[in-house]
N, CA, C and O atoms as a GROMACS GRO file, in nm:
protein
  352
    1UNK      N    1  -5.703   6.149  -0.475
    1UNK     CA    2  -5.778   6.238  -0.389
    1UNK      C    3  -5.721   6.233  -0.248
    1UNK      O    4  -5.703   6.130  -0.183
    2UNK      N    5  -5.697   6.352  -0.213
    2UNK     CA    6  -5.675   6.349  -0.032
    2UNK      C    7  -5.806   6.284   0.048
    2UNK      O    8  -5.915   6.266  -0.006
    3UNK      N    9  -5.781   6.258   0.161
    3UNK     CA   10  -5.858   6.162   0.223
    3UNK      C   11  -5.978   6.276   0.241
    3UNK      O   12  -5.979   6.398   0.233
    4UNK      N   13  -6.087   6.169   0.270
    4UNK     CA   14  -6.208   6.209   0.322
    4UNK      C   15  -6.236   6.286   0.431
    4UNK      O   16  -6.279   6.198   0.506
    5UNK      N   17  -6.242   6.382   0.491
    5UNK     CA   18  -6.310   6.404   0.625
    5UNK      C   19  -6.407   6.332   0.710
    5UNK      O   20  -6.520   6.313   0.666
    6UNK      N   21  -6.371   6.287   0.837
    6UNK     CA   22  -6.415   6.164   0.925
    6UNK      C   23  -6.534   6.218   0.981
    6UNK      O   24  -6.635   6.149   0.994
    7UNK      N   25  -6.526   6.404   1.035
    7UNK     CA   26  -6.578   6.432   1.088
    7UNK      C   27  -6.736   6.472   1.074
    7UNK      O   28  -6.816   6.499   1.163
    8UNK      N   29  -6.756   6.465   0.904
    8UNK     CA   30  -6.860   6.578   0.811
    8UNK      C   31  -6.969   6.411   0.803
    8UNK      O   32  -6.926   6.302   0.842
    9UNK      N   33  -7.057   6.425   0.766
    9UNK     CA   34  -7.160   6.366   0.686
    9UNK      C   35  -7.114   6.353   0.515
    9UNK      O   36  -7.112   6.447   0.436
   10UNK      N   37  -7.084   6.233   0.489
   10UNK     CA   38  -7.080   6.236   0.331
   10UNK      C   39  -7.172   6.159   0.243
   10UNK      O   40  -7.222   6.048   0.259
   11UNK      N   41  -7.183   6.243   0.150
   11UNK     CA   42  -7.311   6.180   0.083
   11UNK      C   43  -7.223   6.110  -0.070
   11UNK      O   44  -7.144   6.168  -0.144
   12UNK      N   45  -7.266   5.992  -0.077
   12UNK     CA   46  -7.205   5.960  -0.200
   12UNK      C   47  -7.270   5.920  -0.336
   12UNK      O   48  -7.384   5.875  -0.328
   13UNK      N   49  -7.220   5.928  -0.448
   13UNK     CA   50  -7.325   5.931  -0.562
   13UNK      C   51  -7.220   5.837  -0.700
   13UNK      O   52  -7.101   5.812  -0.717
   14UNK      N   53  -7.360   5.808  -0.778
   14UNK     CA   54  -7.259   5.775  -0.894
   14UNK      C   55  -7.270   5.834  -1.018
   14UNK      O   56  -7.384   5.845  -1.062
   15UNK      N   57  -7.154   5.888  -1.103
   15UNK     CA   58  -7.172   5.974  -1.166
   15UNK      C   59  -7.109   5.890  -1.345
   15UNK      O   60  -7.061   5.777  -1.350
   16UNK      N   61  -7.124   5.957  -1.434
   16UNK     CA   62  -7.080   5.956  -1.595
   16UNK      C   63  -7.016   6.086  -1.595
   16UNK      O   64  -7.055   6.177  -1.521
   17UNK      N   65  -6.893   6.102  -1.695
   17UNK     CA   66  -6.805   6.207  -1.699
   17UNK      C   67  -6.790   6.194  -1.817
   17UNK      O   68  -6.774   6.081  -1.863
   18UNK      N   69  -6.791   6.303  -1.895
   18UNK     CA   70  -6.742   6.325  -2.056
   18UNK      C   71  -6.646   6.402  -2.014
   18UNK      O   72  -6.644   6.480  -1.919
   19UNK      N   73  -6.521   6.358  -2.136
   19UNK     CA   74  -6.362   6.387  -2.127
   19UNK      C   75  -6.348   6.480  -2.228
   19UNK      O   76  -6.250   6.456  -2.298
   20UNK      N   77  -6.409   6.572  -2.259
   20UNK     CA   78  -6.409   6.702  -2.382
   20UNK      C   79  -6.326   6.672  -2.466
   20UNK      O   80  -6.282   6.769  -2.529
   21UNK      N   81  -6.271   6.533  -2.505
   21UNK     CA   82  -6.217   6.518  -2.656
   21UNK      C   83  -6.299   6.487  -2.724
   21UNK      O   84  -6.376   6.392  -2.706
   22UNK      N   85  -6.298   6.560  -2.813
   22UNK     CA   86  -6.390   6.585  -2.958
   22UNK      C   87  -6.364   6.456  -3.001
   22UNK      O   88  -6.399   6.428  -2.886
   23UNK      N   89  -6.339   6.359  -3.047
   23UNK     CA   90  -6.298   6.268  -3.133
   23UNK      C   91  -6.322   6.104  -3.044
   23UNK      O   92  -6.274   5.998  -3.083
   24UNK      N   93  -6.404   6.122  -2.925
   24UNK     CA   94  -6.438   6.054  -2.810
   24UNK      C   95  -6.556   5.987  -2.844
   24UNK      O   96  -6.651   6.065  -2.847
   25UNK      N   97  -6.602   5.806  -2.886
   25UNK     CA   98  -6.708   5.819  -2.922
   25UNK      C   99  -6.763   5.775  -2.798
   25UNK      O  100  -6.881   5.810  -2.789
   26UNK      N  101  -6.719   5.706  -2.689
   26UNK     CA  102  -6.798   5.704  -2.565
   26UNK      C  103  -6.867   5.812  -2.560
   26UNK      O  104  -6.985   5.789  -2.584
   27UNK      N  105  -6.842   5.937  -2.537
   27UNK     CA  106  -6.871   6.067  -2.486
   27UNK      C  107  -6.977   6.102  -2.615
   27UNK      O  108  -7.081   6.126  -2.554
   28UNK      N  109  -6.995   6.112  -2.700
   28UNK     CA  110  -7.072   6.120  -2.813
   28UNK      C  111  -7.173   6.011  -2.813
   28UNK      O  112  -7.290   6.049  -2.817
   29UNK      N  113  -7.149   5.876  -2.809
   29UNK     CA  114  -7.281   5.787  -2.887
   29UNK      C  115  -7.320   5.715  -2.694
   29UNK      O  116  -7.382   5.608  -2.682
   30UNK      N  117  -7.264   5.810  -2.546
   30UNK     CA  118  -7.305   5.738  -2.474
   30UNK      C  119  -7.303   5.844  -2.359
   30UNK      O  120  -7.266   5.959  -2.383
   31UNK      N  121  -7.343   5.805  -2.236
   31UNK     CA  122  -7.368   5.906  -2.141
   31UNK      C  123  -7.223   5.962  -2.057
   31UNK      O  124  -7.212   6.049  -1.970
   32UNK      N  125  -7.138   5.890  -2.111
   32UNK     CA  126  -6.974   5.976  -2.054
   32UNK      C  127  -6.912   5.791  -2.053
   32UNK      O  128  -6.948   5.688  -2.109
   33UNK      N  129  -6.802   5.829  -1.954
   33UNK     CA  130  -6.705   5.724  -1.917
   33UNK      C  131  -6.744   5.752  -1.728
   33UNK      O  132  -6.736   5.854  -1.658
   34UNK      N  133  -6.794   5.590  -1.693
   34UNK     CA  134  -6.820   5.532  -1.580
   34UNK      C  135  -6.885   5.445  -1.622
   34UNK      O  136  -6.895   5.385  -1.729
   35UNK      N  137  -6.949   5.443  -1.483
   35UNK     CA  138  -6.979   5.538  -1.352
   35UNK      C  139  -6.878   5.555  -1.244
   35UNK      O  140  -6.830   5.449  -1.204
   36UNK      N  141  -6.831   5.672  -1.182
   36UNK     CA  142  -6.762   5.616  -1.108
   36UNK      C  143  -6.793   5.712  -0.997
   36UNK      O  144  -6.834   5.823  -1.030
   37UNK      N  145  -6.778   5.682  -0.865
   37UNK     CA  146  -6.843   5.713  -0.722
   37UNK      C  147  -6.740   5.853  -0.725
   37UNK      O  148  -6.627   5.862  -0.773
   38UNK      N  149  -6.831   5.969  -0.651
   38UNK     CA  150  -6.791   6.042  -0.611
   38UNK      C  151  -6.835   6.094  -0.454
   38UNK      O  152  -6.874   6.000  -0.385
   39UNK      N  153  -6.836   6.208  -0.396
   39UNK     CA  154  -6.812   6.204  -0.280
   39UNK      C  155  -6.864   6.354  -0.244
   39UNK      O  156  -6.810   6.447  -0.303
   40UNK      N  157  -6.958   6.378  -0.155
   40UNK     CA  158  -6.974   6.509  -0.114
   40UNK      C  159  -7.010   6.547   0.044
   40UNK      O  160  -7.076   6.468   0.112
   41UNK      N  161  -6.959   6.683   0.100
   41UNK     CA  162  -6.991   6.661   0.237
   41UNK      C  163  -6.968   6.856   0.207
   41UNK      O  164  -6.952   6.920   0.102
   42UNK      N  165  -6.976   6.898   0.350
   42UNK     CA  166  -6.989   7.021   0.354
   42UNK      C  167  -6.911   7.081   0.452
   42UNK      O  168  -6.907   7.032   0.565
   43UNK      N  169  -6.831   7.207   0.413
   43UNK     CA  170  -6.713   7.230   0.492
   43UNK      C  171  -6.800   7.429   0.488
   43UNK      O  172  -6.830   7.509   0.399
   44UNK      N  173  -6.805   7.426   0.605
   44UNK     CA  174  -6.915   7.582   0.625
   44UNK      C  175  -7.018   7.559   0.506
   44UNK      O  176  -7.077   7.453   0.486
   45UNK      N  177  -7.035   7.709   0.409
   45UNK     CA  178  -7.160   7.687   0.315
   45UNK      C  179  -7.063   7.597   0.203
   45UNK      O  180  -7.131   7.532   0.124
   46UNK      N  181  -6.928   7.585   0.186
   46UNK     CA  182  -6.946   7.557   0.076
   46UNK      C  183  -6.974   7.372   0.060
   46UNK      O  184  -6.966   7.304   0.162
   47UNK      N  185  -6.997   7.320  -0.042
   47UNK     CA  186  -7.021   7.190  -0.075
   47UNK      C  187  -6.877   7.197  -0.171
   47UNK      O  188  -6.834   7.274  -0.257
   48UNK      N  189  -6.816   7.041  -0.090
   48UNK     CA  190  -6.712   6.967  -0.146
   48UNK      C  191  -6.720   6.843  -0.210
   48UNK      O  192  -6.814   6.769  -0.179
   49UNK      N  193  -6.625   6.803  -0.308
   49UNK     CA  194  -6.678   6.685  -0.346
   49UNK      C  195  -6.545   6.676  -0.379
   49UNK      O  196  -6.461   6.764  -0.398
   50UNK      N  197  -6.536   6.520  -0.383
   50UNK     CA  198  -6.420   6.462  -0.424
   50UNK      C  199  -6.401   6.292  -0.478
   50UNK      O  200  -6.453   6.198  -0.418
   51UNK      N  201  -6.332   6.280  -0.578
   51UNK     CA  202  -6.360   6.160  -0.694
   51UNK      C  203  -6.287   6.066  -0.589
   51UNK      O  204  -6.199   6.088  -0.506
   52UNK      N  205  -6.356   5.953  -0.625
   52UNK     CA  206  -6.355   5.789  -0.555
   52UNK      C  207  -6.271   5.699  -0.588
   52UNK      O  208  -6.166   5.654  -0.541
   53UNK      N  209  -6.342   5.678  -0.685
   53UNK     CA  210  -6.288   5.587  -0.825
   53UNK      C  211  -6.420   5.502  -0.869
   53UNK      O  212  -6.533   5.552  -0.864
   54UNK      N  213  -6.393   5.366  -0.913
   54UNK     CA  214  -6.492   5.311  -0.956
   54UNK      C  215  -6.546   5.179  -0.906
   54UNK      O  216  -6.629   5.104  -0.956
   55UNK      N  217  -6.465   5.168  -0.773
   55UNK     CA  218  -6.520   5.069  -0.672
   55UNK      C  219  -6.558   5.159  -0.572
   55UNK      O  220  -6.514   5.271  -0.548
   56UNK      N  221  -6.684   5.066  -0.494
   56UNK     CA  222  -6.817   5.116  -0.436
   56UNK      C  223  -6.703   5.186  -0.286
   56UNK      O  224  -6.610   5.110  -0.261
   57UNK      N  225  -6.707   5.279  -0.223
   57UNK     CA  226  -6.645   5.300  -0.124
   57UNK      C  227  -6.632   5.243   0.060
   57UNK      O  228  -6.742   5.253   0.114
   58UNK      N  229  -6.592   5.224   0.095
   58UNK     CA  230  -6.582   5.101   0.210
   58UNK      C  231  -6.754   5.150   0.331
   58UNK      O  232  -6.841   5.083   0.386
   59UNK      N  233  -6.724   5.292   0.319
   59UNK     CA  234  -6.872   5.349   0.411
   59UNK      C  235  -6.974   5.344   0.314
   59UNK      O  236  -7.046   5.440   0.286
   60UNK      N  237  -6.978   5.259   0.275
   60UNK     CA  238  -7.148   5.313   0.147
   60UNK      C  239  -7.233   5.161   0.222
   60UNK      O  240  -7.207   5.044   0.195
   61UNK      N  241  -7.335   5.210   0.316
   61UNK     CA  242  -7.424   5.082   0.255
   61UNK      C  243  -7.487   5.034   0.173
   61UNK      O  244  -7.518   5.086   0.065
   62UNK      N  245  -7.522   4.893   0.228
   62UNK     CA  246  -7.630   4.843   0.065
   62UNK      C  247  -7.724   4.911   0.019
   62UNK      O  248  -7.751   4.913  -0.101
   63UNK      N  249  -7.810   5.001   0.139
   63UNK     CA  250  -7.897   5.102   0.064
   63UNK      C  251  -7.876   5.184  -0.025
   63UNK      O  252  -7.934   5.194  -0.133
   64UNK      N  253  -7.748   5.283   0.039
   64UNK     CA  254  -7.709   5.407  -0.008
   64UNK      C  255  -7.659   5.352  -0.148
   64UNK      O  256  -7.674   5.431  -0.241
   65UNK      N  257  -7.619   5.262  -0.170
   65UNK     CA  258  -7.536   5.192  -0.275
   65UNK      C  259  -7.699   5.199  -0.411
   65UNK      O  260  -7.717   5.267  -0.512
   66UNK      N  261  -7.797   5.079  -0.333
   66UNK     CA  262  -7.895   5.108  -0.412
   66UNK      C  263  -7.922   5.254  -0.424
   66UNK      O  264  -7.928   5.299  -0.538
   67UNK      N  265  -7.932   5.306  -0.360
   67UNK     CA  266  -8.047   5.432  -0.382
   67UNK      C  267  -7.977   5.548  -0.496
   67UNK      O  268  -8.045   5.637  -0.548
   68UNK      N  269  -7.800   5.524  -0.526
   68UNK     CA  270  -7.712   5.580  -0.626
   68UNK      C  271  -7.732   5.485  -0.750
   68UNK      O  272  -7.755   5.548  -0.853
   69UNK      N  273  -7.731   5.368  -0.761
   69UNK     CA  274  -7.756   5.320  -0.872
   69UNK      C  275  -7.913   5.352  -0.916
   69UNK      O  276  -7.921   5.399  -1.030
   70UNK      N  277  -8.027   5.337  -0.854
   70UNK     CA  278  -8.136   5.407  -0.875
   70UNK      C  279  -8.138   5.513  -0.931
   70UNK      O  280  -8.194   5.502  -1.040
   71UNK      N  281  -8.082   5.675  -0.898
   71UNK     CA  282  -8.065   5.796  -0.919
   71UNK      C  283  -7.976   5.804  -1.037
   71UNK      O  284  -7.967   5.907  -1.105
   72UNK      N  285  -7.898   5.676  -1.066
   72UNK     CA  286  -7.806   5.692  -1.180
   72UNK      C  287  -7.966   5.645  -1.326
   72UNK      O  288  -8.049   5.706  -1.394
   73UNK      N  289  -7.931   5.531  -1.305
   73UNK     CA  290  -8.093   5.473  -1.364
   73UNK      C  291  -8.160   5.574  -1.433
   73UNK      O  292  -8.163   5.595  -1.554
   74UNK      N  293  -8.244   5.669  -1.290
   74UNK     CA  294  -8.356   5.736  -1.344
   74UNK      C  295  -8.300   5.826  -1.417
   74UNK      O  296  -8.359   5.847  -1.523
   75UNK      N  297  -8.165   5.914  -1.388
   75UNK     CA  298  -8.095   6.017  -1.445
   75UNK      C  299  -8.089   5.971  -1.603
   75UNK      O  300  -8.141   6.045  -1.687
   76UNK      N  301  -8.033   5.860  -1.640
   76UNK     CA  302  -8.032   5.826  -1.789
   76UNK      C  303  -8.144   5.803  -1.866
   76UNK      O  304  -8.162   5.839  -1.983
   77UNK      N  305  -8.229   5.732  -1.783
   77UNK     CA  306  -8.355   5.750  -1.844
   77UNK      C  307  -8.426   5.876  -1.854
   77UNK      O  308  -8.536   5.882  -1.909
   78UNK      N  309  -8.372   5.973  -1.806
   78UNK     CA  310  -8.505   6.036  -1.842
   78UNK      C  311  -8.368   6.217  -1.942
   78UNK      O  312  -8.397   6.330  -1.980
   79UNK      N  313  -8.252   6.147  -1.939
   79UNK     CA  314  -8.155   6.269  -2.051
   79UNK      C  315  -8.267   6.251  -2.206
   79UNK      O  316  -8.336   6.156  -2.242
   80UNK      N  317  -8.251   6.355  -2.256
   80UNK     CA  318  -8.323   6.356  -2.376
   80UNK      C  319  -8.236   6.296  -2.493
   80UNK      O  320  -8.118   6.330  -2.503
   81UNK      N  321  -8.290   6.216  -2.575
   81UNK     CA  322  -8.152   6.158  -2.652
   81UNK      C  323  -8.165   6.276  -2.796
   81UNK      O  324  -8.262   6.338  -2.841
   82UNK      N  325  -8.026   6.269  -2.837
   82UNK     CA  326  -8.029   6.374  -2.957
   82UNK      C  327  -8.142   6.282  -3.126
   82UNK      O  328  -8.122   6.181  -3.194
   83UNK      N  329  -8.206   6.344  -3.126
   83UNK     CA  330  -8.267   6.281  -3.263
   83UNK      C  331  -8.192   6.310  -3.436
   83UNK      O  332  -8.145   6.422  -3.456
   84UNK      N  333  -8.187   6.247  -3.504
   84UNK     CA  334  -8.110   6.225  -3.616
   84UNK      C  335  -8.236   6.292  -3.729
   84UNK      O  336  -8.343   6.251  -3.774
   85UNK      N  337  -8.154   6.413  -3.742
   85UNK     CA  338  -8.247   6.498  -3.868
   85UNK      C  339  -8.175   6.433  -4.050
   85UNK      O  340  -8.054   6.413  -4.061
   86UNK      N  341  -8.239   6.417  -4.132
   86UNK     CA  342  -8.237   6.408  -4.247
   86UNK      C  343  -8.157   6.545  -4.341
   86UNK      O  344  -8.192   6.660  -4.311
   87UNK      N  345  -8.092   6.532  -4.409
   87UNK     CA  346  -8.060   6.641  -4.469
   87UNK      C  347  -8.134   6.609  -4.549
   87UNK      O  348  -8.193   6.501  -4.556
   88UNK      N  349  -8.145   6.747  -4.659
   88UNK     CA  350  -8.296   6.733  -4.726
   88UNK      C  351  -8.205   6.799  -4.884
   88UNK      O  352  -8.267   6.816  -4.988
   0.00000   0.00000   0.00000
């Protein structure tokens, strides 16, 4: 990723990513491959974002740090899980 902008407000988050290979069982029996920090700030209307990696980023405090693992948390808890129908 090109560097960050110094000047903007960035908000940072932690995310799960599914890799659209069919044959992927992370991505199938789990919520993607992570978590790994991403990055958003705002350049006029539009919203930018840009990937981290998967260590916490040097500007994140301990809050902000909690308050993404929180939002990750509640996010999984509350995806609907697929239920297993019977063929009949």
């Amino acid at each position: 990723m090109s560097k960050l902008p110094t000047d903007q407000h960035i908000t940072y988050q932690l995310q799960y990513r599914k890799c659209g290979k069919p044959t992927c069982g992370t991505c199938k029996n789990a919520a993607g491959h992570g978590p790994y920090w991403y990055a958003y700030w705002r350049e006029g209307a539009k919203l930018r974002s840009g990937y981290i990696g998967k260590t916490q980023p040097a500007g994140v405090t301990p809050v902000a740090a909690a308050r993404a693992e929180q939002r990750l948390a509640t996010h999984r808890a509350t995806k609907v899980q697929p239920v297993a129908v019977e063929a009949r």
